[in-house]
C-alpha positions in Angstrom: 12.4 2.7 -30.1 8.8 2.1 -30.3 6.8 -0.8 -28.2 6.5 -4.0 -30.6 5.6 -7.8 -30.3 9.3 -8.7 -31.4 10.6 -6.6 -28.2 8.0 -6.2 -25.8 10.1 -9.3 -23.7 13.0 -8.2 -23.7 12.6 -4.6 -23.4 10.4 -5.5 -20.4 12.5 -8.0 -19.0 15.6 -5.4 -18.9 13.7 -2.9 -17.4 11.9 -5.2 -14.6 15.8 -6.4 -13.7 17.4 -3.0 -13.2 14.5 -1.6 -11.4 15.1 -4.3 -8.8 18.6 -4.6 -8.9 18.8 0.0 -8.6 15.9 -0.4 -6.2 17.9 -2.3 -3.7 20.4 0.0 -3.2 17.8 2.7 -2.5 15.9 0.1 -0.1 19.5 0.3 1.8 19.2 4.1 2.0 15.7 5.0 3.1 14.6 6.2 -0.4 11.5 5.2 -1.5 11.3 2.5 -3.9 8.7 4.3 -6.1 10.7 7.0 -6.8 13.3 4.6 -8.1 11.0 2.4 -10.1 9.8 6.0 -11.3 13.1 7.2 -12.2 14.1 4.0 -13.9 11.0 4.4 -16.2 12.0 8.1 -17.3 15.9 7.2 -17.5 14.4 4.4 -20.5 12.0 6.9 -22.1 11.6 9.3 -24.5 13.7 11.6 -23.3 16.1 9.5 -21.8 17.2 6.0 -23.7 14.4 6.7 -26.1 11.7 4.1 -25.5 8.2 5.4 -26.7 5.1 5.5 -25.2 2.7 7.6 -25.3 -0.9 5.8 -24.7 -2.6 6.9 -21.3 -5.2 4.6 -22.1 -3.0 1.5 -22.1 -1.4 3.0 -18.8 -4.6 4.1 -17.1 -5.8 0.2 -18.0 -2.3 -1.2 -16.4 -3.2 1.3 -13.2 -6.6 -0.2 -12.9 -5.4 -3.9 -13.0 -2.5 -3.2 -10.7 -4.5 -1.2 -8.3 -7.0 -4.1 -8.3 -4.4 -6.5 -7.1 -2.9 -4.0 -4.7 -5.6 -3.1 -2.9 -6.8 -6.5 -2.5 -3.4 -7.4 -1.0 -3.4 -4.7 1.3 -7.0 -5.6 2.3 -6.1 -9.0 3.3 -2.9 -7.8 5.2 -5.2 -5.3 7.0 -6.1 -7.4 10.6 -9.4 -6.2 12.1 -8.3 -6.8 15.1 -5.5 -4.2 14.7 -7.8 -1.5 13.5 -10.8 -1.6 15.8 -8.8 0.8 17.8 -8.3 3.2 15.2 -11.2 2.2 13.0 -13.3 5.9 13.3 -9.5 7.8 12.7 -8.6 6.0 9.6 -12.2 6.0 8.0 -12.3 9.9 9.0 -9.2 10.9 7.4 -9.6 8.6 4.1 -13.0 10.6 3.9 -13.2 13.6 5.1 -9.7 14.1 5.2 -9.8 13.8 1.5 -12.7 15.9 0.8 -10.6 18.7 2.6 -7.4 18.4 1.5 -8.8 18.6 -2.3 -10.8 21.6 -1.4 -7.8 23.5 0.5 -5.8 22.6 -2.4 -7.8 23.6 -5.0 -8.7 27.1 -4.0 -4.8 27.3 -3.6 -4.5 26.1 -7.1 -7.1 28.3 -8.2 -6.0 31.1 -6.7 -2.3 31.1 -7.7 -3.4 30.1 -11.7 -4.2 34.2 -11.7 -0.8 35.2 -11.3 1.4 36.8 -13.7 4.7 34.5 -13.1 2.7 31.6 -13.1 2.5 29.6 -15.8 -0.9 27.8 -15.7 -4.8 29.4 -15.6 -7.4 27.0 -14.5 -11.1 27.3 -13.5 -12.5 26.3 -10.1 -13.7 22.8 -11.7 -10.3 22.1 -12.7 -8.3 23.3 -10.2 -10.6 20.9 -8.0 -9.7 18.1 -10.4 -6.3 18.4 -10.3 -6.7 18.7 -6.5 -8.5 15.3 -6.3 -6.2 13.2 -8.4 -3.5 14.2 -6.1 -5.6 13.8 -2.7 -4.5 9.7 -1.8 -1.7 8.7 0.0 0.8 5.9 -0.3 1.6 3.8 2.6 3.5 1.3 1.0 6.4 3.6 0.2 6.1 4.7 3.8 6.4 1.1 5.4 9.3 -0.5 2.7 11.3 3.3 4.1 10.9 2.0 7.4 11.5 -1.8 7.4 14.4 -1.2 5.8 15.6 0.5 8.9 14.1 -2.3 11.1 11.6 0.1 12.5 8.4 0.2 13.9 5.8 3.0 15.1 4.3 3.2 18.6 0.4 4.1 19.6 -1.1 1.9 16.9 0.0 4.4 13.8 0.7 1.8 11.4 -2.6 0.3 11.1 -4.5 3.3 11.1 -1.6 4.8 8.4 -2.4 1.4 6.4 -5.9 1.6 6.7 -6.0 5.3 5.6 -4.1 4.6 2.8 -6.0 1.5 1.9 -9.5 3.2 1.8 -8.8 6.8 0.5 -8.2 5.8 -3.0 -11.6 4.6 -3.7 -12.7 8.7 -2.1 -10.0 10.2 -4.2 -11.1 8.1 -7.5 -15.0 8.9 -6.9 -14.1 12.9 -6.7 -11.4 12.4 -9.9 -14.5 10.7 -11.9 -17.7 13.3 -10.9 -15.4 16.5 -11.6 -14.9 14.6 -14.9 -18.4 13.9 -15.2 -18.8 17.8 -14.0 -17.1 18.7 -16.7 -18.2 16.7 -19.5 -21.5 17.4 -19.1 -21.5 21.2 -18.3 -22.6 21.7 -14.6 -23.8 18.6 -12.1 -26.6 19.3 -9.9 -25.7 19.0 -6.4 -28.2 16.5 -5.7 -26.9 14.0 -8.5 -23.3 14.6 -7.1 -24.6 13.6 -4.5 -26.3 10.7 -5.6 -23.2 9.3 -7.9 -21.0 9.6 -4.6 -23.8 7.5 -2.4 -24.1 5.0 -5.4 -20.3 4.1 -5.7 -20.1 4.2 -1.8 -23.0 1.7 -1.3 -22.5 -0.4 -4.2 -18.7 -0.9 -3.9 -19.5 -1.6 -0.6 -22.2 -4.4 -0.6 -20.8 -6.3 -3.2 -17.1 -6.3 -2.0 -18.8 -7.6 1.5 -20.9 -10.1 -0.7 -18.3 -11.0 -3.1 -15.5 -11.2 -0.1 -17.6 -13.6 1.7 -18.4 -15.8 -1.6 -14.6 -16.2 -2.7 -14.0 -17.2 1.0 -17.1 -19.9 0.5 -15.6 -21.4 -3.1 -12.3 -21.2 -1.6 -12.9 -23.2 1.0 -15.7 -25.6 -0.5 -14.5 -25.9 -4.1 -11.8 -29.2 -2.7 -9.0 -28.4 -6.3 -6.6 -31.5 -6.3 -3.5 -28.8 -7.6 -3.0 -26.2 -4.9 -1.1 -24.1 -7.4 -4.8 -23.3 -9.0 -6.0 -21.4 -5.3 -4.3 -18.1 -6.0 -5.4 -18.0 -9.4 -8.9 -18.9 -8.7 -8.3 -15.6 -6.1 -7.2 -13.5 -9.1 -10.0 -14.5 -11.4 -12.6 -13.2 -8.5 -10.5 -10.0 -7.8 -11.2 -9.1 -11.6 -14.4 -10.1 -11.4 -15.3 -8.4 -7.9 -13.9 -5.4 -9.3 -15.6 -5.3 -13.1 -18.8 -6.6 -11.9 -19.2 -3.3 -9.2 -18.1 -0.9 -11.9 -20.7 -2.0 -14.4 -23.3 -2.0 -11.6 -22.1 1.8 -10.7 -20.0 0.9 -7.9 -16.9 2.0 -6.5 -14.3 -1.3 -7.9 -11.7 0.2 -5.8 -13.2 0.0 -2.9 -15.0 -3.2 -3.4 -11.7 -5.1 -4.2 -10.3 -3.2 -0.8 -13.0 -4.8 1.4 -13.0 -8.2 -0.5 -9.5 -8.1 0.9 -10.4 -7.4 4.1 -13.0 -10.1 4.3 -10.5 -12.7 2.8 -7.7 -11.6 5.3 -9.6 -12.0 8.5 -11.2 -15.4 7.6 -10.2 -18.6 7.8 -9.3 -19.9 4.2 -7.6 -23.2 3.0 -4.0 -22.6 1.5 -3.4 -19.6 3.2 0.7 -19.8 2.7 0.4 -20.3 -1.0 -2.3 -17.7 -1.7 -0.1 -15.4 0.1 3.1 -16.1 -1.3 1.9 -15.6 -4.8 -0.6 -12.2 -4.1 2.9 -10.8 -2.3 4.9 -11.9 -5.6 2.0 -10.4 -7.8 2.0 -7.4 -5.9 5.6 -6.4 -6.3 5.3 -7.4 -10.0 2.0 -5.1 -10.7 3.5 -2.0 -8.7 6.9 -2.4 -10.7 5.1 -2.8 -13.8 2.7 0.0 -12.9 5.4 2.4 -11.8 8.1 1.9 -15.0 5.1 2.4 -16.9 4.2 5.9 -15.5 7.7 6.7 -15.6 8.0 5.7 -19.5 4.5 7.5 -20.0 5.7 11.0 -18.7 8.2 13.6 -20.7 10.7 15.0 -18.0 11.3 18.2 -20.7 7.8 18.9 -20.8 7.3 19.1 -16.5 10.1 22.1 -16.7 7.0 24.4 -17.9 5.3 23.9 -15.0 8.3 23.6 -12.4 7.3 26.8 -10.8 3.2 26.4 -10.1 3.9 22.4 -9.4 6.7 23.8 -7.0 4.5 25.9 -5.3 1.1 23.3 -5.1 3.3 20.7 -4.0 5.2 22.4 -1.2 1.5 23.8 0.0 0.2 20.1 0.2 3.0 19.0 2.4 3.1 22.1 5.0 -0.5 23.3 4.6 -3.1 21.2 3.1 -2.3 17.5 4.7 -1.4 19.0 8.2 -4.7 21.0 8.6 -7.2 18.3 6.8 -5.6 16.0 9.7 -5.5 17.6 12.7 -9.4 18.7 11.2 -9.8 15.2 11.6 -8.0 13.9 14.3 -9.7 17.1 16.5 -12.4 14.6 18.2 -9.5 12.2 19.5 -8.5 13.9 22.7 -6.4 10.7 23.9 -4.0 10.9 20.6 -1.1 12.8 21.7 0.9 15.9 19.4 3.9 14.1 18.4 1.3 11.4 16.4 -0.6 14.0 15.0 2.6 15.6 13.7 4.0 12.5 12.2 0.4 11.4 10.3 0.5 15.3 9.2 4.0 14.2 7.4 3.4 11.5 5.9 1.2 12.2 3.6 3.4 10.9 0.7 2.0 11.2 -2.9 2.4 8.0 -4.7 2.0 5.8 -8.4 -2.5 6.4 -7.9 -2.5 9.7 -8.2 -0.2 9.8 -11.6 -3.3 6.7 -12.7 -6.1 9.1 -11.5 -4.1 11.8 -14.0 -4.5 9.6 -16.8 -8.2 10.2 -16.5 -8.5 13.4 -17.7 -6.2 13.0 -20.5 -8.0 9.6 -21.7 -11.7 12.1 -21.1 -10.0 14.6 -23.3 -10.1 17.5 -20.4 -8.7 21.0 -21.3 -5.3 21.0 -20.1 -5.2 17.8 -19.1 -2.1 17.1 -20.0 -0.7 20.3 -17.6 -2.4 18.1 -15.4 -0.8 15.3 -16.0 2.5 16.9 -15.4 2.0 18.7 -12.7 0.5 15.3 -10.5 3.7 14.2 -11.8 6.6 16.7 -10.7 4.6 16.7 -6.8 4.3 13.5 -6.5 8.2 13.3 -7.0 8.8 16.1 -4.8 6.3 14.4 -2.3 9.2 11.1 -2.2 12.4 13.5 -2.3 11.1 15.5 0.5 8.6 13.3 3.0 10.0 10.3 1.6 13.6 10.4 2.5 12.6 11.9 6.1 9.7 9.9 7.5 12.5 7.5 9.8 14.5 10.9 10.8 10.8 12.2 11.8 9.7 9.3 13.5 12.9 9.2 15.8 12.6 13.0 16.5 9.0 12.6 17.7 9.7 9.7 19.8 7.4 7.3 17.8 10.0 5.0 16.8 10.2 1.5 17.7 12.1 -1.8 17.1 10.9 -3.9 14.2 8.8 -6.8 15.8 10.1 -10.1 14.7 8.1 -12.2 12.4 7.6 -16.0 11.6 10.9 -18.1 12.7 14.7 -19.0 11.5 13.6 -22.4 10.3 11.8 -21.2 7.9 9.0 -24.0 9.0 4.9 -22.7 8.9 1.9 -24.5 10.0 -1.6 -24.1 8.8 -3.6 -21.7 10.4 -5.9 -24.5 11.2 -4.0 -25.8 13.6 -4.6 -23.6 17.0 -0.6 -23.7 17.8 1.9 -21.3 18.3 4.9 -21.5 16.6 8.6 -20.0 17.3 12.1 -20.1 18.2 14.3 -19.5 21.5 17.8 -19.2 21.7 19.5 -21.0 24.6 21.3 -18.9 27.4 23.9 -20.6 30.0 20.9 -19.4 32.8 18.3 -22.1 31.0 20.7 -24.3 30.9 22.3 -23.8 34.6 20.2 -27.1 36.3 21.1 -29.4 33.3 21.7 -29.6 29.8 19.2 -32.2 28.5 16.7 -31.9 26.6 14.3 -34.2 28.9 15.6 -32.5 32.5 14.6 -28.9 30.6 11.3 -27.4 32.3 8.8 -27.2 29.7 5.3 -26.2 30.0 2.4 -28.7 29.6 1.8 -28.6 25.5 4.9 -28.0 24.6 7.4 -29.8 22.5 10.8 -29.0 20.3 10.5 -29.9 16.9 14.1 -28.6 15.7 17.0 -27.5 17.3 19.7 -25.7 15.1 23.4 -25.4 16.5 25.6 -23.0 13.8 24.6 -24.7 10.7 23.4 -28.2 11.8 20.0 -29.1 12.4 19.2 -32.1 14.5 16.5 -33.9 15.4 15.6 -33.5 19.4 15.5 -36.4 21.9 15.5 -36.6 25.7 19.0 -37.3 26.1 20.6 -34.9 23.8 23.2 -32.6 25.6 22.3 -29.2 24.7 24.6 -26.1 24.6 24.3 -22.1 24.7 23.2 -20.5 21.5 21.3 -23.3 20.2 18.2 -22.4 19.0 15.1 -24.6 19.2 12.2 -24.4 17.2 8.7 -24.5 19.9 5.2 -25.6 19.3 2.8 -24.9 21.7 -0.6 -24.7 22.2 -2.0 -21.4 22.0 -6.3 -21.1 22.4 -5.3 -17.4 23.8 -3.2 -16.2 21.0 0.0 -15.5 23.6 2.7 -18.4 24.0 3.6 -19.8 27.0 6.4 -18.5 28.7 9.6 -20.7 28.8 11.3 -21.0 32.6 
């Protein structure tokens, strides 16, 4: 069954509610809800349930407008204040730990295309290329695998994970794009390698910084009467932050990654709904993105290449990754084995580098379509094998910690104007062992209860209401410092 206006809907809408609906029972698991979106994909396509399509272009465009949101997203999840401490270690391996995981790989590519029982023979260039589509990481697959388990990491290794994540697929996409250029044109002199690299870098840079800081100015300036229309008006200048740097020369990637950023750590009006809906977005792009890369691929033709993909992707995870970061991580005397160990596994392989695989096959690349498959079958085998292990890894190195509690049970918010601190206590028979009123309870200056909630009640609070244990009451407090005030 071909793609058509008649069907688009419903085949799409089919598709977008078994991927969610099969995705939560792999949420339940530990398995990585890209692999299921992924599989969901193939299961519908052409050698599955017979759906076909076989456009890289139209997939490669679908990439590049659900990377775009993504990265934005993560940018503006991504607190500065979380990452100062970890600032030179995450730029460091999204760089340099990119450069050298697609040169390690790519001499091993290189040097196992000669072999008799393997079925692939590439030259240096391409070997590299293949190397550099497959050189980002994925933390999102990472940190879904390890909510779902209610955990948490110790010594600050999810911000520096999320920022390495965040910023190494703008690296990886500038290498995927000069070995193309490379190619295309027959040899690159090393100065104008170097000068496309420096261009994208600076570019994307400036005008994500620039652009960032004049969304954050309309935002807040431009007064709309509908406050449906923010988060739209936020889409309209991710598009534009990111098509403007690429037609200047610019990395859009990385521009729409620091726009983020900027738009995160500022003050902005609407905060609630603009998040709501880029979270919403988010999910939609990456399921979109993912069933479409699954519908794009054909599982029969990955069997040819089971055997060099077997052996690439297996030297990733126990060679390539681990060295490129502990290369990296070598000037950080303080950061202790058992973190270096974990960053070293979790390299997982995710939907960008099948998008970056797209790039050759749209440039018309010999054997890009080996390529194709290959980036593929490893980036599977990246989510079987890291995937399904990264919480049993984190509780054998000891870097495993309770999920810390966000928002509150009353589902109440305030604007982030308002310099307050908001949250809910549950009442113990200790509180309550002087008296059980509201007005005799010891509160501290600032303070008041706005709800209180007994089983499924809730009830407005007033001085003479006789309080019990297990209520829970609903706190605002003022908060200059950014710590509440303890409760006696």
């Amino acid at each position: 069954m071909l793609f058509n206006a008649e069907n688009i809907l419903l085949i799409g809408s089919v598709l977008l509610f078994v991927s969610i609906v099969v995705s939560k029972t792999g949420y339940r698991f530990g398995v990585p809800t890209l692999l299921v979106f992924l599989l969901v994909g193939m299961f519908f396509g052409s050698d599955g349930l017979g759906l076909q399509f076989h456009n890289a272009g139209e997939a490669q465009f679908i990439g590049m407008v659900a990377l775009s949101i993504i990265l934005f997203s993560g940018g503006m999840d991504t607190k500065f204040a979380e990452i100062r401490p970890v600032l030179s270690q995450g730029i460091l391996l999204s760089t340099v730990g990119v450069l050298l995981t697609t040169l390690f790989t790519g001499l091993f590519i290189y040097w196992i295309s000669g072999f008799k029982h393997v079925s692939i023979t590439m030259s240096l260039i391409t070997a590299m290329l293949l190397a550099a589509t497959m050189s980002s990481t994925d933390s999102a697959s990472v940190f879904n695998i390890l909510r779902s388990q209610s955990m948490n990491l110790k010594h600050n290794l999810r911000p520096m994970l999320e920022l390495e994540s965040g910023s190494n697929d703008p690296m990886a996409y500038m290498l995927t794009i000069v070995l193309i250029q490379f190619i295309n044109s027959s040899g690159m002199g090393f100065m104008d390698i170097l000068g496309s690299f420096c261009i994208q870098f600076i570019v994307g840079g400036a005008s994500g910084f620039l652009l960032g800081k004049l969304a954050i100015l309309i935002l807040n300036k431009i007064n709309l009467n509908n406050q449906s229309l923010y988060p739209i008006l936020l889409l309209s200048f991710i598009f534009f932050i990111f098509t403007v740097t690429d037609l200047c020369k610019g990395n859009g990637y990385l521009a729409v990654y620091i726009a983020g950023i900027m738009v995160g750590n500022n003050r902005i009006t609407n905060r609630k709904e603009i998040s709501t809906f880029m979270n919403g977005m988010t999910w939609l792009f990456q399921i979109i993105m993912f069933l479409t890369l699954g519908l794009l691929v054909n599982p029969h033709e990955m069997l040819n290449i089971a055997v060099p993909a077997l052996l690439i992707g297996i030297f990733m995870i126990v060679f390539a990754r681990p060295l490129s970061v502990l290369i990296c991580l070598l000037p950080f005397k303080k950061m202790n084995f058992s973190s270096r160990i974990f960053v070293s596994w979790v390299g997982l392989r995710g939907a960008v580098p099948i998008i970056f695989a797209t790039y050759p096959v749209v440039a018309n690349i010999p054997d890009s379509n080996q390529i194709f498959n290959i980036v593929f079958f490893i980036t599977i085998l990246s989510l079987v094998i890291q995937g399904t292990t990264i919480s049993w890894m984190a509780k054998l190195l000891h870097l495993a910690t309770p999920l810390e509690k966000t928002g509150n049970d009353f589902g109440v918010e305030i604007p982030e104007e308002i310099n307050t601190d908001l949250r809910d206590i549950i009442l113990t028979e200790e509180m309550l062992a002087k008296d059980n009123r509201l007005m005799d309870m010891n509160l501290p200056k600032g303070t008041l209860v706005m709800l209180i909630k007994r089983g499924n009640e809730f009830m407005i609070p007033n001085g003479s209401l006789q309080l019990h244990a297990g209520d829970k009451l609903l706190i605002i407090s003022e908060n200059k410092e950014g710590t509440p005030p303890p409760l006696n």
